[in-house]
C-alpha positions in Angstrom: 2.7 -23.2 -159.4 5.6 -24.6 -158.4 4.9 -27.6 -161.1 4.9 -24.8 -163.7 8.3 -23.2 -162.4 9.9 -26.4 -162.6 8.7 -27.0 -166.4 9.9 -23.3 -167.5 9.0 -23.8 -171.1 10.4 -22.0 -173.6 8.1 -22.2 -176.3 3.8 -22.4 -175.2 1.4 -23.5 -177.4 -2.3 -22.4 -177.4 -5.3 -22.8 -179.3 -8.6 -20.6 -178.8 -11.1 -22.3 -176.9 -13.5 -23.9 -179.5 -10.7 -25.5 -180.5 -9.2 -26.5 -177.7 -12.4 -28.4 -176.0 -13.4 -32.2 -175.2 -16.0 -32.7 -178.1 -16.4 -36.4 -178.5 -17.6 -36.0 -182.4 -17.1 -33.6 -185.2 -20.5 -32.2 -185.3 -20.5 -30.9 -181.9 -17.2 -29.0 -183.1 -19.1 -27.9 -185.9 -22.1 -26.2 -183.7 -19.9 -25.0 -181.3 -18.0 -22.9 -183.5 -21.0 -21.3 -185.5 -22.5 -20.0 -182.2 -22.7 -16.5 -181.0 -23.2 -14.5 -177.9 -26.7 -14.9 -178.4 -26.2 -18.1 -176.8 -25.2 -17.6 -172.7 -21.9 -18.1 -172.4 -22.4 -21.2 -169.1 -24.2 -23.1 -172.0 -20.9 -22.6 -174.2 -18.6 -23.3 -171.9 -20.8 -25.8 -169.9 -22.8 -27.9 -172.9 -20.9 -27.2 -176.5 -17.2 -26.7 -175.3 -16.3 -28.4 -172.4 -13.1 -27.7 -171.0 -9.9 -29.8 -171.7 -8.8 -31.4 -168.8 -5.1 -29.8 -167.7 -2.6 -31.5 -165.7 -1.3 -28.9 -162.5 1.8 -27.6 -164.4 -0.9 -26.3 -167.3 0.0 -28.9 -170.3 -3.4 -29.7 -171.8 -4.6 -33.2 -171.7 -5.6 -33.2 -175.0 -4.6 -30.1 -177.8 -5.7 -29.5 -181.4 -3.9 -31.2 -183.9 -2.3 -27.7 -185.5 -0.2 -27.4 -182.3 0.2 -31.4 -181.4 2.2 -30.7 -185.1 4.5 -27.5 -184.2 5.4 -29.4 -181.0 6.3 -32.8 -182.5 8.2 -31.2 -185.2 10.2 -28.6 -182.8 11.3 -31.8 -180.6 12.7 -33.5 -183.9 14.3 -31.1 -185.8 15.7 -28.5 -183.1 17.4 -28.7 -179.7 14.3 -28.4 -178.0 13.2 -30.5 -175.1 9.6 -32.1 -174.2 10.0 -29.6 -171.0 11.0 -26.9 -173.4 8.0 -27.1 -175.7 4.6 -27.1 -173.9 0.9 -27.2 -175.6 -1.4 -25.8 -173.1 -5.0 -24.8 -172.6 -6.3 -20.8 -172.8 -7.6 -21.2 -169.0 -4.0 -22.8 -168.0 -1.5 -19.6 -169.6 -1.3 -18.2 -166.7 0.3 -21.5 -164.9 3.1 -21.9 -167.5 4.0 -18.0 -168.5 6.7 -16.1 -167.4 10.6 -14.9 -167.5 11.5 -18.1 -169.0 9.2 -18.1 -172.0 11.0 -17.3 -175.6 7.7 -17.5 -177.9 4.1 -18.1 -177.8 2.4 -19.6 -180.6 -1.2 -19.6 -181.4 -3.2 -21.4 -183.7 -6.9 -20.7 -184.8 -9.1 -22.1 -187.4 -11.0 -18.8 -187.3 -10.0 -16.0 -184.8 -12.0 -13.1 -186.3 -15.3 -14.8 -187.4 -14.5 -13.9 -191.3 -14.7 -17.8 -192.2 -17.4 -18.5 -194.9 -19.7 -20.8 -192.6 -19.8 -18.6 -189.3 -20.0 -14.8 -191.3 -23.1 -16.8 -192.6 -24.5 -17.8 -189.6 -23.5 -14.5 -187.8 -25.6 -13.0 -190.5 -28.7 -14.3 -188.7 -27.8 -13.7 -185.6 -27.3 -10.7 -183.2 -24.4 -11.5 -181.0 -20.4 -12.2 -181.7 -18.8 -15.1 -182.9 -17.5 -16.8 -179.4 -14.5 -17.5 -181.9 -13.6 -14.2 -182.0 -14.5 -13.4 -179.0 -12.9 -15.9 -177.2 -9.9 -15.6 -179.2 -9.5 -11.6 -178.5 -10.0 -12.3 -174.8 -6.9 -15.1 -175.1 -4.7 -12.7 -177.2 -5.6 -9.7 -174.7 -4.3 -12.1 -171.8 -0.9 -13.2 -174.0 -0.4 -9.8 -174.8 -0.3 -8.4 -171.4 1.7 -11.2 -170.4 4.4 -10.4 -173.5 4.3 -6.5 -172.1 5.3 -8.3 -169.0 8.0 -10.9 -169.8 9.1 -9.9 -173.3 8.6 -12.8 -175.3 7.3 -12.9 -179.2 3.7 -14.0 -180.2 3.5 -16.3 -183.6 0.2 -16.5 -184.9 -0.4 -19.5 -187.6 -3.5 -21.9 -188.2 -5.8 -22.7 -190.3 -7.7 -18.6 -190.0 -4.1 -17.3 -190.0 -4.8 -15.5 -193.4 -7.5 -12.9 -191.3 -4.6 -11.7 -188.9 -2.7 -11.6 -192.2 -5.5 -9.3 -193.7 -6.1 -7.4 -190.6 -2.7 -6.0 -189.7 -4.5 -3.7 -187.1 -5.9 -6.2 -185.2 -2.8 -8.5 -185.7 -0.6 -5.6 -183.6 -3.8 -5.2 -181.7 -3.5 -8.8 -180.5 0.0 -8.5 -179.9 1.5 -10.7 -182.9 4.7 -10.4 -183.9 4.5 -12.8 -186.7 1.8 -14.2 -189.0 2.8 -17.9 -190.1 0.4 -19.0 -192.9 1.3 -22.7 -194.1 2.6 -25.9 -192.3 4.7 -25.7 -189.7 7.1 -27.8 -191.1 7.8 -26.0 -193.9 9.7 -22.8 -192.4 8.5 -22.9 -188.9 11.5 -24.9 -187.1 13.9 -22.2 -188.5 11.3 -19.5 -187.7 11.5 -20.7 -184.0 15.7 -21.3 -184.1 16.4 -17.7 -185.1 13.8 -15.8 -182.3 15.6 -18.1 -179.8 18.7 -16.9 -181.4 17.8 -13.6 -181.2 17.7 -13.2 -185.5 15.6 -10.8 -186.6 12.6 -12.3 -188.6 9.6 -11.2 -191.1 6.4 -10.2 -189.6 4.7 -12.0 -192.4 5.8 -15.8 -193.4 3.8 -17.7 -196.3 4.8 -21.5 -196.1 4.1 -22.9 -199.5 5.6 -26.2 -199.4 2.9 -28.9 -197.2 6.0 -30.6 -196.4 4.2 -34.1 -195.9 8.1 -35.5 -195.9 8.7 -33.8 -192.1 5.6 -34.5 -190.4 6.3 -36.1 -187.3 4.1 -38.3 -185.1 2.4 -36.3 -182.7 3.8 -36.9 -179.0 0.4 -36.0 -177.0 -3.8 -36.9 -177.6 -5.4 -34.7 -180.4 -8.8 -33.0 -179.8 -11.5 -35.3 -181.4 -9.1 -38.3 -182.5 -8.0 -35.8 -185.3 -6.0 -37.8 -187.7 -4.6 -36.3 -190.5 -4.2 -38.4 -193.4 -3.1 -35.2 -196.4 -2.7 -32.0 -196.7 -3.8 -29.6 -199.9 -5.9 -30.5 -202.5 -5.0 -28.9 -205.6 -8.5 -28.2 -207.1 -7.8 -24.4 -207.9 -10.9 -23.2 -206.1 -10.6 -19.3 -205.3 -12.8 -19.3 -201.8 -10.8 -22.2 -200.1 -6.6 -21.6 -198.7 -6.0 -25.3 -199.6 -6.8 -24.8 -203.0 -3.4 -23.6 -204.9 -1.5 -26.6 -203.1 -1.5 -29.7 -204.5 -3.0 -32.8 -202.3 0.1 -34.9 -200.6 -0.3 -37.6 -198.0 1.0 -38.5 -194.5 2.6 -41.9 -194.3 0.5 -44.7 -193.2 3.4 -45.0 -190.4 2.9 -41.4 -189.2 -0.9 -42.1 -189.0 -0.7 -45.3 -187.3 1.3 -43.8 -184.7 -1.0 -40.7 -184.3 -3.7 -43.4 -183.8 -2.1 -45.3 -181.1 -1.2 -42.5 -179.5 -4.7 -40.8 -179.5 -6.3 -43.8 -178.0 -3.5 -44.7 -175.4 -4.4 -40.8 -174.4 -8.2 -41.6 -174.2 -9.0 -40.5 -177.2 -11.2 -43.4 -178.7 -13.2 -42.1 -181.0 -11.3 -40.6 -184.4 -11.6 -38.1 -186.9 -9.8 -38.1 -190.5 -8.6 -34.7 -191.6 -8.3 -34.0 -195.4 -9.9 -32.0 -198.2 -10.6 -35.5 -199.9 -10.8 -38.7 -197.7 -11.6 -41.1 -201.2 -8.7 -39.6 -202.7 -5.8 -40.7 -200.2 -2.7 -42.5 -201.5 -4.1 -40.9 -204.9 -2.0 -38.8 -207.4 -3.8 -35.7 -208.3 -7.3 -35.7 -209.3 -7.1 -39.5 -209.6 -8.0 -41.8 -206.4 -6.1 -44.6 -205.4 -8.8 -47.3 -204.0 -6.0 -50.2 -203.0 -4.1 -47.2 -200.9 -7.6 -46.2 -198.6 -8.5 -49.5 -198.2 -5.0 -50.8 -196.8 -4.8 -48.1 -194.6 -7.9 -48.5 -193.5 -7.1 -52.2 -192.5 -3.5 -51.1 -191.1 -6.1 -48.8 -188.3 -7.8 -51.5 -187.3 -4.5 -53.4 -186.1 -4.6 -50.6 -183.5 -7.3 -51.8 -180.1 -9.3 -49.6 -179.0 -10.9 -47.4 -182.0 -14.8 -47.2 -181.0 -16.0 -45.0 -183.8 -14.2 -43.1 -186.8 -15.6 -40.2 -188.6 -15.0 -38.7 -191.7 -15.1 -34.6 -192.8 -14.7 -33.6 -196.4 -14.4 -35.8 -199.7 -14.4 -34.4 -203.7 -17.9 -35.4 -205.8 -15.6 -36.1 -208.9 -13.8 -38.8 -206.1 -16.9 -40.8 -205.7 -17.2 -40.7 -209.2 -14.3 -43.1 -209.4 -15.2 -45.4 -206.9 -18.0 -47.8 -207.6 -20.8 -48.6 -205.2 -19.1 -51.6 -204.2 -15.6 -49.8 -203.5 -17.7 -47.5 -201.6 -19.3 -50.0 -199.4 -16.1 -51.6 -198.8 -14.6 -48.4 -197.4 -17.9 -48.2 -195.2 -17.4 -51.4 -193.8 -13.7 -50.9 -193.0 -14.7 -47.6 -191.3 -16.8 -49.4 -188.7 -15.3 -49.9 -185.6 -16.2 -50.7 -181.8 -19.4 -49.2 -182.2 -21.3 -49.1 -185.5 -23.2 -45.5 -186.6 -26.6 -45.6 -188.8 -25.4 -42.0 -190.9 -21.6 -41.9 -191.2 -21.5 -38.6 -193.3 -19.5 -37.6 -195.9 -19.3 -33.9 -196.5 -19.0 -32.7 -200.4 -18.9 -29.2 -201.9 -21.6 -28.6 -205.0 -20.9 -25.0 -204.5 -23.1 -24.2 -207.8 -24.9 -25.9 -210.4 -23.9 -23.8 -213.1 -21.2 -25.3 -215.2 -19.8 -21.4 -216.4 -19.6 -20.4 -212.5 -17.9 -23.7 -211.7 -15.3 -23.7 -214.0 -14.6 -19.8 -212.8 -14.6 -20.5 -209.2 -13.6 -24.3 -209.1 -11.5 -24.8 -212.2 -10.5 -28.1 -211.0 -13.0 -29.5 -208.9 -15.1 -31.8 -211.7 -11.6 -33.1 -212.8 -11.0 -36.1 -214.1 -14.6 -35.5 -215.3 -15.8 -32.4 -217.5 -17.9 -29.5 -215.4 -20.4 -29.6 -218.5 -21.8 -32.9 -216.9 -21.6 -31.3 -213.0 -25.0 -31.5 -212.4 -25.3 -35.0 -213.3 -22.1 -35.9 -211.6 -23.2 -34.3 -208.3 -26.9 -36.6 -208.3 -24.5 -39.8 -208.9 -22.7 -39.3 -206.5 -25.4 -38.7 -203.8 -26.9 -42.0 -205.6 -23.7 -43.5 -205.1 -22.9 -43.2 -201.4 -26.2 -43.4 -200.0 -26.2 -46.7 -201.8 -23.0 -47.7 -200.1 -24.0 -46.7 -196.8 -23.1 -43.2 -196.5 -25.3 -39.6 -195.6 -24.2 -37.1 -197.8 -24.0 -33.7 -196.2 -23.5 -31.3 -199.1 -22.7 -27.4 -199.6 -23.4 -24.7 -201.9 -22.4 -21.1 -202.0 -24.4 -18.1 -202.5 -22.9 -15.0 -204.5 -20.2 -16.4 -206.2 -18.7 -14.1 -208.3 -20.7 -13.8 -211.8 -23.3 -15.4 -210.0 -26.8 -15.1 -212.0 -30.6 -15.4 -211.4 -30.8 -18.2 -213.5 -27.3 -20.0 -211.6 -29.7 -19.8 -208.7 -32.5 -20.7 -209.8 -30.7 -23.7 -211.3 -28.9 -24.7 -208.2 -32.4 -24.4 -206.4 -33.4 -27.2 -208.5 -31.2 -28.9 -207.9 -31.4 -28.8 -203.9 -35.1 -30.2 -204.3 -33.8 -33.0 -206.7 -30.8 -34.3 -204.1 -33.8 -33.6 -201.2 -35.5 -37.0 -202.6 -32.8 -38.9 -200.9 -31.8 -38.2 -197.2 -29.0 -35.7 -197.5 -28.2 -32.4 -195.9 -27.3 -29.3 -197.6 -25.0 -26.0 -196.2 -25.7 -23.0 -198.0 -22.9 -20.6 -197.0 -22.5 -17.0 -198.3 -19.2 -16.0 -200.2 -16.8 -14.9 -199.0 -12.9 -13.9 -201.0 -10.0 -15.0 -199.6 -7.4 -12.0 -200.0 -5.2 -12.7 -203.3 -2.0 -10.3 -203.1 -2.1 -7.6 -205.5 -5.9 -8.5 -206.4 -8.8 -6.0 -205.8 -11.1 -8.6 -203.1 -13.7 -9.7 -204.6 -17.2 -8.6 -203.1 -18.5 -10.6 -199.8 -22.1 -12.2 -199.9 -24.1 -10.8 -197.7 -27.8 -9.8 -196.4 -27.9 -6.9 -198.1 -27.0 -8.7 -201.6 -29.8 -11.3 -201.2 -32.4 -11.3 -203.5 -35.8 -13.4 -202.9 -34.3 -16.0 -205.0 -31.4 -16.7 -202.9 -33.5 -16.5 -199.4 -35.4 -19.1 -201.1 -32.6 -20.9 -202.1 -30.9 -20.5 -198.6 -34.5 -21.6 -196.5 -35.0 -24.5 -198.6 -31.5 -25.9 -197.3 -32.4 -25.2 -193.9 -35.9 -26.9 -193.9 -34.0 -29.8 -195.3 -31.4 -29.5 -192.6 -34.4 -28.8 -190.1 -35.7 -32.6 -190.5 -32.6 -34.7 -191.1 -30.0 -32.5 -188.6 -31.3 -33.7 -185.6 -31.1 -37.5 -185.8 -27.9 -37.7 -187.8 -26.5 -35.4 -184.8 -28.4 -38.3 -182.6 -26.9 -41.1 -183.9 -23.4 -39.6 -184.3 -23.3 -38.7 -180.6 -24.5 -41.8 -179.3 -21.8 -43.8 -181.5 -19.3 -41.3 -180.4 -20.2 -42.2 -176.7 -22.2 -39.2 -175.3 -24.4 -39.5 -172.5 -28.0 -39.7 -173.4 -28.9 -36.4 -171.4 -26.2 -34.3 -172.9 -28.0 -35.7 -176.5 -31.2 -34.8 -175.3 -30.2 -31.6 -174.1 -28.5 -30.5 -177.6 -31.7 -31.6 -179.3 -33.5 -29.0 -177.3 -30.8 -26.4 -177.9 -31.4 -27.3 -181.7 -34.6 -26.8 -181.4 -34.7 -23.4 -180.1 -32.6 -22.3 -182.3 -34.6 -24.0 -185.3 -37.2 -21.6 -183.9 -35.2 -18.8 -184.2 -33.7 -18.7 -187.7 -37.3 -19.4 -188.9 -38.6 -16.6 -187.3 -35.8 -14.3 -189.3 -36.5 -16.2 -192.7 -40.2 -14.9 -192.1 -38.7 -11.0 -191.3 -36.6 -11.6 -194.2 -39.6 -12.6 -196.1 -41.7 -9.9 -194.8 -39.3 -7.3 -194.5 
């Protein structure tokens, strides 16, 4: 404690727990934040989120990369101090709280469990989302705390928009102000007038990305996370990145971030964007030369055992060539070499009309007449370069038909002729001011067309899951028992959602 009173921060930084945990790759990430109660909470905390070290004053060993951000940018561009600005760990508030604190920001990527993938995966099981739950219990603690001491409660992230939505819950929780957007944009003068004493809006939308003040991060991210561009510019109506067009970080900035994450421990890396192919790109175009220097620049940096990649656009691949593509896959092999290095694409639909309703943008440079012809190149394309494609599709888009399912169906067996994974996720607006929402997907809207649909995916997923989760953990350095003891946990739960397809079924 008396660490902690000697650091007397004035501005704490917190993430909820599944984001603030020592995964070693993505996918562990990704099933940790889709489970529910359902799962015993000693297997959460013990198995799929294991705590992030903390240091005896509370600062986190390693934090998301959301709040790495808002601390990085408050030491460059206001009179803050490294002892001023803290990011800490949930189970460590309590250590670095007190009369001295000014503000308390949290960041979640999901704090109410209304994010497409884990409302569909709630929908099939009984139980809470531990990321709502686990982020009500952290809010409940601040809160009492702020009744306490008196500071203010920012709330931004990447789920910001549900405590924007949810104003109940957002007083509930304690917030004072809901920040949606990059920090960067209007969150250093956010931060300068609460200290100042200023009176502020209990709502702020950042629109800018504000790649131009992004600042190397001064701490490890969680997972490696390296962000490489923000936005993306495709228009689609389900997704917050959408209405801002893609902009990149300098190669400098990521370098930095890099040698910083592995001088912290963090050897194995993740790239963050909402189109890795298309970095260094200007808007729907990609920008081969740009990826594939970078990529060279990383490995400058010792250290890197394994690099993973999230999210990439169909009509990207469609502009590199199988040999750009296996280019990029040999540059992304580091230290220690993984059999499926996925690649994760949205199909969304295979119906043209729906696309270009939902997705105006997403098949540009390319015409969404051809989209179901583009989507099979492209799986053709990057399994040939080396590549697992791990696609999604969503059910009850707006307009949606029998035939649009019946249509994407087909093509889900098609693409299941090569090894490739498919997400089916159920719809789910995004709140458009002034718009009446749009209607959520849900059980009660499924028709025997879409439970077809949605258990064909999973039987696909069912056989190919487990060994690309395997082979990912084993490159990303995880013991062989903690494999072996996910692959049971998958298992299980295999059991389980085939058991509610059949009550579905019969029901």
């Amino acid at each position: 404690m008396a660490d902690a009173a000697r650091l007397n921060p004035a501005v704490v930084l917190v993430t909820d727990r599944t984001l603030s945990a020592a995964y070693k790759v993505i996918f562990e990430a990704m099933l940790a934040t889709m489970q529910t109660t359902k799962v015993p909470r000693l297997v959460m905390e013990g198995l799929l989120c294991p705590r992030v070290p903390a240091d005896r004053a509370g600062r986190a060993s390693s934090a998301s990369i959301s709040i790495r951000r808002v601390a990085s940018c408050l030491l460059a561009r206001t009179d803050l101090t490294d002892r001023d600005v803290v990011c800490v760990t949930p189970e460590s508030l309590e250590k670095v709280l007190g009369p001295w604190v000014k503000i308390v920001g949290v960041s979640s990527s999901d704090p109410l469990g209304g994010g497409m993938s884990n409302t569909t995966t709630s929908t099939f099981w009984s139980g809470e989302l531990y990321t709502a739950l686990w982020t009500d219990r952290m809010m409940q603690r601040i809160r009492r705390a702020k009744a306490r001491w008196g500071f203010r409660v920012i709330a931004g992230g990447g789920g910001a928009w549900q405590w924007a939505r949810d104003r109940a819950t957002a007083e509930r929780h304690g917030i004072d102000v809901v920040y949606e957007g990059y920090f960067e944009s209007a969150g250093p003068q956010l931060v300068t007038d609460i200290l100042a004493g200023r009176a502020v809006p209990d709502h702020l939308r950042a629109a800018r990305t504000a790649t131009d003040a992004v600042e190397p991060i001064t701490g490890p991210a969680v997972l490696g996370m390296l962000e490489l561009s923000r936005g993306c510019g495709k228009g689609c109506g389900f997704c917050p990145m959408a209405a801002q067009r893609m902009e990149h970080v300098p190669v400098e900035t990521i370098l930095a971030d890099l040698e910083t994450n592995v001088a912290g421990g963090q050897t194995c890396a993740v790239s963050s964007s909402e189109d890795f192919f298309r970095y260094g790109g200007r808007g729907s175009q990609v920008n081969f030369e740009a990826l594939r220097s970078l990529l060279e620049r990383m490995h400058e940096v010792r250290g890197l055992r394994f690099m993973q990649i999230d999210h990439a656009n169909i009509s990207s691949v469609l502009q590199l060539s199988v040999e750009d593509l296996r280019e990029i896959r040999r540059l992304l092999r580091f230290g220690h070499h993984a059999r499926y290095l996925w690649v994760n694409m949205g199909i969304e639909t295979a119906s043209p009309r729906l696309l270009r309703s939902v997705s105006p943008g997403k098949a540009a440079p390319f015409s969404p007449e051809d989209w179901e012809a583009m989507v099979r190149e492209a799986a053709r394309r990057v399994d040939e370069a080396g590549f697992f494609p791990v696609f999604s599709i969503i059910l009850g888009l707006p307009g949606e038909t029998p035939d649009d399912v019946a249509r994407t169906l087909k093509l889900v067996r098609d693409l299941d002729r090569r090894p490739v994974v498919v997400f089916p996720i159920f719809y789910e607006p995004l709140p458009r001011p002034g718009a009446e929402p749009d209607r959520t997907f849900s059980l009660d809207s499924m028709t025997p067309a879409h439970l077809d649909l949605y258990t064909t995916c999973h039987e696909i997923n069912f056989r190919r899951l487990p060994p690309l989760f395997w082979d990912n953990q084993r490159a990303g350095g995880v013991g062989r028992l903690k494999r072996i003891m996910l692959q049971l946990l998958g298992r299980a739960e295999m059991r389980t959602w085939r058991k509610a397809f059949k009550r579905l079924r019969t029901g």
